[in-house]
mmCIF file of the C-alpha atoms, coordinates in Angstrom:
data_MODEL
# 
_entry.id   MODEL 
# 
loop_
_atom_site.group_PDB 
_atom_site.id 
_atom_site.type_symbol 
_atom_site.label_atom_id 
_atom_site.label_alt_id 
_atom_site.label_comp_id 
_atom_site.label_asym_id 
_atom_site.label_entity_id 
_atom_site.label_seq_id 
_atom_site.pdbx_PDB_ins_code 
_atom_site.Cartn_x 
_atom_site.Cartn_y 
_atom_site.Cartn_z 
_atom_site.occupancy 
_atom_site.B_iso_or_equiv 
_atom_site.pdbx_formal_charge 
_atom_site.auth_seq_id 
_atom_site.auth_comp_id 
_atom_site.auth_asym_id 
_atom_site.auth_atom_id 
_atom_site.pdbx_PDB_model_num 
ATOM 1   C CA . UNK A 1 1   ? 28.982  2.136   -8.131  1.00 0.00 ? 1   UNK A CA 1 
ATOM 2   C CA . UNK A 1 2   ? 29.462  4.403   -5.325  1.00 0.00 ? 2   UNK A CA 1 
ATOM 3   C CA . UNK A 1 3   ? 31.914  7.746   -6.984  1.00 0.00 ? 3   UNK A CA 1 
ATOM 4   C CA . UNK A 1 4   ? 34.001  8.023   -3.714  1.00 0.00 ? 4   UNK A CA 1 
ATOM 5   C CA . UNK A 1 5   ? 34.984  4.549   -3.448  1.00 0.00 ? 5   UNK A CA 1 
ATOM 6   C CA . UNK A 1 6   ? 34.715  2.939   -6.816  1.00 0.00 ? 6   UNK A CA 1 
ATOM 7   C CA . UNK A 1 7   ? 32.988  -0.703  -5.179  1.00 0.00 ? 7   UNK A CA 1 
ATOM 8   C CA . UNK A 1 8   ? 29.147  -1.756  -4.985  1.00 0.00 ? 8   UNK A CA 1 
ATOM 9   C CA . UNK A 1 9   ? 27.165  0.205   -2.615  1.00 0.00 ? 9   UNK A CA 1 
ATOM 10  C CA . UNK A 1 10  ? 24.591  -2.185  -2.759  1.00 0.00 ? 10  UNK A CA 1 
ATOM 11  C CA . UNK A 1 11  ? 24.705  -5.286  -3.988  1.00 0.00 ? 11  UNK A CA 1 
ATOM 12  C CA . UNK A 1 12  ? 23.283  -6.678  -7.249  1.00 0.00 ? 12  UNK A CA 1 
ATOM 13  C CA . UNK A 1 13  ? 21.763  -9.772  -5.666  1.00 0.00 ? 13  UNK A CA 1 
ATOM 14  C CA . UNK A 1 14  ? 20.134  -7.299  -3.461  1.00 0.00 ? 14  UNK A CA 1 
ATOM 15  C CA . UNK A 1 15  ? 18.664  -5.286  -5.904  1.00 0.00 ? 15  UNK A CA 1 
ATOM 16  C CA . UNK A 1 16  ? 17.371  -7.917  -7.961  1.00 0.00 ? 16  UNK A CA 1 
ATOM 17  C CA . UNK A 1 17  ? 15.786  -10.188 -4.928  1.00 0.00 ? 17  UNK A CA 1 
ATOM 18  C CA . UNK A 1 18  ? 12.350  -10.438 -5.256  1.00 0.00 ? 18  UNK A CA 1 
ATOM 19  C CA . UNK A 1 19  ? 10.710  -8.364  -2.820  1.00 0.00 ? 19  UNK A CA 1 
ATOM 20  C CA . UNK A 1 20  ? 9.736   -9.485  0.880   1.00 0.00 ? 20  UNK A CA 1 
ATOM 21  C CA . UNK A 1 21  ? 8.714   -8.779  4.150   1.00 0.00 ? 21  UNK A CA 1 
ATOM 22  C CA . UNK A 1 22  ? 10.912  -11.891 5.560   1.00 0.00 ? 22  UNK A CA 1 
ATOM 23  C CA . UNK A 1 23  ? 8.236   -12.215 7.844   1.00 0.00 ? 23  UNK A CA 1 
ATOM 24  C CA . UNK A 1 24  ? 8.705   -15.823 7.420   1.00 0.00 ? 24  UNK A CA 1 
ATOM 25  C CA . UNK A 1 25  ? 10.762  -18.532 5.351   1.00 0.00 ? 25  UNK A CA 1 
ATOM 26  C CA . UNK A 1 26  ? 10.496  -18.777 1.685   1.00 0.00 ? 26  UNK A CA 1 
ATOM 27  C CA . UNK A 1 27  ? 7.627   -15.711 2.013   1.00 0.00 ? 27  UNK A CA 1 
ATOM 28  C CA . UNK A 1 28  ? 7.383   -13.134 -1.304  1.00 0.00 ? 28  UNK A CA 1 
ATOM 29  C CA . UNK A 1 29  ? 5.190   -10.041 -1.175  1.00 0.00 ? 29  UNK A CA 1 
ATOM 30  C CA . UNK A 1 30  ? 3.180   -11.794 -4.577  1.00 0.00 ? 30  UNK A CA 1 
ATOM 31  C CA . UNK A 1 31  ? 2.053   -14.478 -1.744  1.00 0.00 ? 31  UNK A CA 1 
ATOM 32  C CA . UNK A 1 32  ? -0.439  -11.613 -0.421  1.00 0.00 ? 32  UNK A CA 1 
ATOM 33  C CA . UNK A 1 33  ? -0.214  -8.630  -2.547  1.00 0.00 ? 33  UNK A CA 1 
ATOM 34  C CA . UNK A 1 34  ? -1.103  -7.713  -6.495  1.00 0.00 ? 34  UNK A CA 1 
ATOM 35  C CA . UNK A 1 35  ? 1.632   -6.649  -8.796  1.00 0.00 ? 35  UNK A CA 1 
ATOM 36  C CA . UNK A 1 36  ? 3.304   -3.612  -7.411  1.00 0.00 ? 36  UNK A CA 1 
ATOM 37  C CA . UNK A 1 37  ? 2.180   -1.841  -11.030 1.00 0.00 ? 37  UNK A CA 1 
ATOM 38  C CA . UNK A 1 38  ? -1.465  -2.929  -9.715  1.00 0.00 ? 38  UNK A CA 1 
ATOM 39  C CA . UNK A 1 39  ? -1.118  -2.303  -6.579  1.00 0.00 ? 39  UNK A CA 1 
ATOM 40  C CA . UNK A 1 40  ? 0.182   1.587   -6.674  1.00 0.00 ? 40  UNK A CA 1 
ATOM 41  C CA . UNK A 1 41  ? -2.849  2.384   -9.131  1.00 0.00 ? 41  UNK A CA 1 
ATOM 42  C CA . UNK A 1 42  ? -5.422  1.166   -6.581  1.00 0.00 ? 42  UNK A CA 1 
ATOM 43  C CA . UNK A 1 43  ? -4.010  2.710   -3.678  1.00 0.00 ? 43  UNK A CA 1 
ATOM 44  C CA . UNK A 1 44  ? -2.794  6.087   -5.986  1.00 0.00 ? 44  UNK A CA 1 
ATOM 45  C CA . UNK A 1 45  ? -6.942  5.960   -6.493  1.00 0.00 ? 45  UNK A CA 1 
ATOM 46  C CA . UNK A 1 46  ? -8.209  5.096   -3.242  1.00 0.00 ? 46  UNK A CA 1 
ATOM 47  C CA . UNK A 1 47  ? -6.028  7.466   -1.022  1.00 0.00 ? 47  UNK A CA 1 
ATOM 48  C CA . UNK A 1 48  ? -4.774  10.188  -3.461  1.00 0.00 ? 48  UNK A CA 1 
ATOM 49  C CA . UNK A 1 49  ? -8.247  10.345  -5.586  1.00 0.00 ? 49  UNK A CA 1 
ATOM 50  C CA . UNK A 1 50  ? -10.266 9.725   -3.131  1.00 0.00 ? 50  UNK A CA 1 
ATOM 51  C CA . UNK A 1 51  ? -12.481 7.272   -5.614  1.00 0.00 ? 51  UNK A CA 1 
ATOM 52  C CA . UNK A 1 52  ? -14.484 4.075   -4.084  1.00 0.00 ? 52  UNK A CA 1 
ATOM 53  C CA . UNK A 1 53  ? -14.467 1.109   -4.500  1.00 0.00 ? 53  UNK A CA 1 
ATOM 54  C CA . UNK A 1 54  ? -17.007 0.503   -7.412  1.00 0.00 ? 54  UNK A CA 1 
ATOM 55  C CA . UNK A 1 55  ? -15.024 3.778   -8.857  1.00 0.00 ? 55  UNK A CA 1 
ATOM 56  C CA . UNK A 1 56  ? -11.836 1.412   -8.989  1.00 0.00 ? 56  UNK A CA 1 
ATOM 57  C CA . UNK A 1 57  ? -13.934 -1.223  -9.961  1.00 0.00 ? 57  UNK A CA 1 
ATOM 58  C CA . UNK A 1 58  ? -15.035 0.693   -13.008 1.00 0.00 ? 58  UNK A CA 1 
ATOM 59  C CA . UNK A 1 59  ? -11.328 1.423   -13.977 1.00 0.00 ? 59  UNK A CA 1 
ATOM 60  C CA . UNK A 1 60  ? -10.794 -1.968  -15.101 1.00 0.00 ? 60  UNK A CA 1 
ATOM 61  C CA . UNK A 1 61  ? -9.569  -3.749  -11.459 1.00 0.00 ? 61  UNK A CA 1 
ATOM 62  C CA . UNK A 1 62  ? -10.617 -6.934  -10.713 1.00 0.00 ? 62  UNK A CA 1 
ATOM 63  C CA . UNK A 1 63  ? -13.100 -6.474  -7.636  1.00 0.00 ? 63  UNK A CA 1 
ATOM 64  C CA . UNK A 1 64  ? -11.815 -8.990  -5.039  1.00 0.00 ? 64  UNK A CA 1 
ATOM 65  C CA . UNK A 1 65  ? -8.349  -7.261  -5.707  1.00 0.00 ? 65  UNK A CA 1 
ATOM 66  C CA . UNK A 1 66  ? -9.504  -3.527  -5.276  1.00 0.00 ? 66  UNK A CA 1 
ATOM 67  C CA . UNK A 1 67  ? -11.744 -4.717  -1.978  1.00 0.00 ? 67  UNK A CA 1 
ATOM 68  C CA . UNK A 1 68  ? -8.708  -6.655  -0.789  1.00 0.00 ? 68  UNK A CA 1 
ATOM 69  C CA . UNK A 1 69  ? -6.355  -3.717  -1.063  1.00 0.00 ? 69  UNK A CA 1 
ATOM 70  C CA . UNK A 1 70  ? -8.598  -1.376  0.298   1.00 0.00 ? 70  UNK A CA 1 
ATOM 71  C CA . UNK A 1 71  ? -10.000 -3.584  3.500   1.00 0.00 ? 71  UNK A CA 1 
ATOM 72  C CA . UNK A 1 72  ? -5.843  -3.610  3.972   1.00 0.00 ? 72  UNK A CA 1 
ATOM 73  C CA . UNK A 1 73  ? -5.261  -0.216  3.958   1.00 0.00 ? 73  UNK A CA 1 
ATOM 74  C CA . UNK A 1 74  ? -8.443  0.252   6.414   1.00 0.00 ? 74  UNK A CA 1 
ATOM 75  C CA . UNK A 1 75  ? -7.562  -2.211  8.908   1.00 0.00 ? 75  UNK A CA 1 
ATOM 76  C CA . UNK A 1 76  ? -4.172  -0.873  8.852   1.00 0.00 ? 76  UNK A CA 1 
ATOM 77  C CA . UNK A 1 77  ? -4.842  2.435   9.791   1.00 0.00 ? 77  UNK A CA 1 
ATOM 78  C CA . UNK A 1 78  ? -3.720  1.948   13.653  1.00 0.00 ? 78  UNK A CA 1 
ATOM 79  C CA . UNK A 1 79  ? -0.094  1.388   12.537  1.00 0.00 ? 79  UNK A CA 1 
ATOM 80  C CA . UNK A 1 80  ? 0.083   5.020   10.697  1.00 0.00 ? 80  UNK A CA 1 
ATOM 81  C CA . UNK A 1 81  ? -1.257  6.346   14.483  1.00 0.00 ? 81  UNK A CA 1 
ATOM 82  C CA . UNK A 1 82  ? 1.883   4.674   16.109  1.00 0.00 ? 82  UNK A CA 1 
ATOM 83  C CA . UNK A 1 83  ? 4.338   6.449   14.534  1.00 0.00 ? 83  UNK A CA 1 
ATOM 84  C CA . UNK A 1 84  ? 5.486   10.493  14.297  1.00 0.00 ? 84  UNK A CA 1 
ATOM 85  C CA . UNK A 1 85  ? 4.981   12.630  11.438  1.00 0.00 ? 85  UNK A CA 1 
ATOM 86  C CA . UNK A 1 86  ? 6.577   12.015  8.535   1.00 0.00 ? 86  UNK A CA 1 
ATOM 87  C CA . UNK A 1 87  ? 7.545   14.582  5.360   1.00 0.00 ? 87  UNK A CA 1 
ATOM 88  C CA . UNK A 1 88  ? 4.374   14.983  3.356   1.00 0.00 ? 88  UNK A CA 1 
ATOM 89  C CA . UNK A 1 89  ? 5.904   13.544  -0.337  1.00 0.00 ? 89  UNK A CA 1 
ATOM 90  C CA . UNK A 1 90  ? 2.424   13.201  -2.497  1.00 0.00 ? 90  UNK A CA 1 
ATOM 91  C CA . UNK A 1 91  ? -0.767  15.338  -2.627  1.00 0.00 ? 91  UNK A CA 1 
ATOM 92  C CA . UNK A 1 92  ? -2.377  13.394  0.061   1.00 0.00 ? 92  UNK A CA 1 
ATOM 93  C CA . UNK A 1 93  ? -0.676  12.402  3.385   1.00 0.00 ? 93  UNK A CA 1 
ATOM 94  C CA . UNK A 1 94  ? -1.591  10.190  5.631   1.00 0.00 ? 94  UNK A CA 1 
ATOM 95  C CA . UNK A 1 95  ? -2.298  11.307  9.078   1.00 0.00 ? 95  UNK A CA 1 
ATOM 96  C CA . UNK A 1 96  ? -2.423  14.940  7.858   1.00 0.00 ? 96  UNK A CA 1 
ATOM 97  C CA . UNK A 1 97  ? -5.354  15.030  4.718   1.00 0.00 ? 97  UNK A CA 1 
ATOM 98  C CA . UNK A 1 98  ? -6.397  11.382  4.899   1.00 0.00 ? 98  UNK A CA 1 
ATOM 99  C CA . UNK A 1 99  ? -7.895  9.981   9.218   1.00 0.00 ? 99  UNK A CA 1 
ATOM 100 C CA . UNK A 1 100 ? -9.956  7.471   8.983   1.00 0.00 ? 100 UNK A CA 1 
ATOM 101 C CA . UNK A 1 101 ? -11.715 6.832   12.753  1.00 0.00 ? 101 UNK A CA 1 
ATOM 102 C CA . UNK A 1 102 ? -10.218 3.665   14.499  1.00 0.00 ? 102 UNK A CA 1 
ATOM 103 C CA . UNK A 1 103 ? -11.896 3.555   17.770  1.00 0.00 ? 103 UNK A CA 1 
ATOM 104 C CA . UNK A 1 104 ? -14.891 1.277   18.354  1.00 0.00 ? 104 UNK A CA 1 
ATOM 105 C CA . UNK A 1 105 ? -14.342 -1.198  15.857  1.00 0.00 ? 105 UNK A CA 1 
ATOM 106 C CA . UNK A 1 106 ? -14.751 1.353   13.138  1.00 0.00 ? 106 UNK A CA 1 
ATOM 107 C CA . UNK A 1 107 ? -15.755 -0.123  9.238   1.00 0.00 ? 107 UNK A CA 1 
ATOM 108 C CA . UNK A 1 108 ? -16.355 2.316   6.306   1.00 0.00 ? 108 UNK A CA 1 
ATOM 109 C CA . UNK A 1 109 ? -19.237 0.664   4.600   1.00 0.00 ? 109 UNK A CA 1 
ATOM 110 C CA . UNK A 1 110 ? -18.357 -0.535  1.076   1.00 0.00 ? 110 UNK A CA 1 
ATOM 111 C CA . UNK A 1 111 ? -20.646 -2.103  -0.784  1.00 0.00 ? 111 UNK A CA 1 
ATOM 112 C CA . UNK A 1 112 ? -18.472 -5.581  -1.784  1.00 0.00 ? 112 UNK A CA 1 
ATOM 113 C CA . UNK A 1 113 ? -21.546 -6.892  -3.576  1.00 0.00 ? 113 UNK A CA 1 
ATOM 114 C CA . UNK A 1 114 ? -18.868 -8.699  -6.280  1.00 0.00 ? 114 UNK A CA 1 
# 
């Protein structure tokens, strides 16, 4: 409830929709993604830690998941060059402490012998 005018600022049905990129009809982020719980703790080891993958592996992830999740945040590093600056909110920022090279089809080797 929003104190200055006693309604819904957002709506319940909002807040419990299951989450999506409405990229397209009917799509949920569980279609291409790990449980969010999952999910942060590989990418809160990959990016903040620093750790590789057979690191992640030896954490207790399942492999193809911690290989998926990190070839996405590789591939994806172009998008965090197209956009300004943002407020640095954890230990490691991207853009700032964490560039990965994207120029001439750049790959970080990781050993995905799973």
């Amino acid at each position: 409830m929003n104190k200055l005018h006693a309604r819904e600022v957002i709506p319940e049905s909002v807040i419990k929709r299951i989450p999506s990129a409405e990229l397209r009809y009917n799509q949920k982020d569980s279609d291409s993604l790990p449980e969010y719980d999952v999910l942060d703790s590989i990418l809160k080891a990959y990016i903040e830690e620093e750790k590789s993958l057979s690191e992640i592996i030896a954490l207790g992830f399942d492999p193809h998941v911690a290989l998926k999740v990190i070839t996405m945040v590789d591939k994806n590093e172009y998008k965090r060059r197209q956009c300004p600056p943002g407020v640095k909110i954890t230990p490691k920022a991207f853009g700032r402490d964490r560039r990965m090279p994207m120029t001439n089809r750049y790959r970080q080797r990781i050993n995905n012998n799973i």
